[in-house]
C-alpha positions, 0 to 999 in steps of 0.5 A, spaced: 294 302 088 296 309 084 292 314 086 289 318 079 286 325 078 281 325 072 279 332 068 272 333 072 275 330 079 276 337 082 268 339 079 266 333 082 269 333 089 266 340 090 259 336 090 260 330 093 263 335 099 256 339 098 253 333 099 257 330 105 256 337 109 248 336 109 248 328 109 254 327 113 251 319 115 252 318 107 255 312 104 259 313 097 252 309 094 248 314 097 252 321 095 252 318 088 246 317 088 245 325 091 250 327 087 246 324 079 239 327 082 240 333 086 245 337 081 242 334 076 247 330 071 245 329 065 244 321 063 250 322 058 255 325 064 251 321 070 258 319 075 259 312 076 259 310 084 267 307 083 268 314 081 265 317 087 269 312 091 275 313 089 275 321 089 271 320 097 277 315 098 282 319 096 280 326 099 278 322 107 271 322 106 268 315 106 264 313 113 269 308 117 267 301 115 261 297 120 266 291 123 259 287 125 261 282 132 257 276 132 258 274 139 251 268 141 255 263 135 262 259 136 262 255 130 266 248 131 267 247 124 265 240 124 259 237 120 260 230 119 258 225 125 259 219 126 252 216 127 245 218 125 241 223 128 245 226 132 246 231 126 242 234 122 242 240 117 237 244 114 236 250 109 232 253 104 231 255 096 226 258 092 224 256 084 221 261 080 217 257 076 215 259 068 209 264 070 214 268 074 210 265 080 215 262 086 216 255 091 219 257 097 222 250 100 226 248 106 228 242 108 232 237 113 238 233 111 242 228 116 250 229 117 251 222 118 248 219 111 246 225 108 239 223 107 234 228 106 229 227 112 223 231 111 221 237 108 216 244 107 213 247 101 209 253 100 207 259 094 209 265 100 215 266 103 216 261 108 216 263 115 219 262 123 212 257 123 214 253 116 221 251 119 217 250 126 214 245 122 219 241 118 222 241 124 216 237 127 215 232 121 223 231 121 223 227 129 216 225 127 219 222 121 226 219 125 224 217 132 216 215 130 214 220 136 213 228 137 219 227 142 227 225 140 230 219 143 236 222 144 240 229 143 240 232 135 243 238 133 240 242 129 245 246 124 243 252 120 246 256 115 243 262 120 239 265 114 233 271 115 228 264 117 
């Protein structure tokens, strides 16, 4: 990539370090943001965050990146099983309906066939206890009893539920 100056760039980097002096732990988005409200840009030259970020970048001034380590999953790749209910899956979406209101469902599918097994429904956002419940109503559903007959795994997509 080319590095490139614009006119103001030298103005510009003259506040962001301003800022990044009394708010070290600022990130490009925030400096931006400082920069616009602070020093009062008006709407017609209000700076852009790319620009921020390329003139943090180009002068060493950008936070080091977060490498997030995820160490309690060692995924194995594989979904497809060769028999039923020794796999399932399950996940989660949101409709907005035409009143602006929303249905949160969650449900549980088998890896083997691909059938949906059971599911939940509800107006508020769903909670640790509505996938609790699926959970329940999914063996119920397979296996005729609160207890499974044999091992099932459970796959999720390790959403915030």
């Amino acid at each position: 990539m080319k590095n490139y100056l614009k006119k103001n760039d030298k103005i510009m980097l003259s506040l962001i370090k301003k800022v990044v002096e009394r708010r070290p732990t600022y990130g490009y988005k925030r400096v931006t943001a400082m920069v616009n409200n602070v020093f009062k840009v008006s709407k017609s030259e209000r700076i852009n965050k790319k620009r921020i970020y390329r003139i943090m970048k180009l002068n060493g001034l950008l936070l080091p990146k977060n490498q997030v380590q995820r160490t309690n999953h060692t995924g194995t790749g594989k979904i497809v099983t060769l028999h039923s209910n020794t796999r399932w899956c399950s996940d989660t979406f949101e409709i907005r309906c035409f009143n602006d209101e929303k249905v949160y469902v969650a449900f549980s599918l088998d890896c083997k066939d691909r059938e949906a097994i059971s599911y939940v429904a509800s107006k508020e956002p769903l909670l640790g206890k509505s996938i609790q419940k699926l959970m329940i109503r999914s063996v119920e559903k397979r296996f005729k009893s609160y207890k499974a007959q044999r091992q099932t795994e459970w796959l999720s997509d390790r959403g915030s539920i």
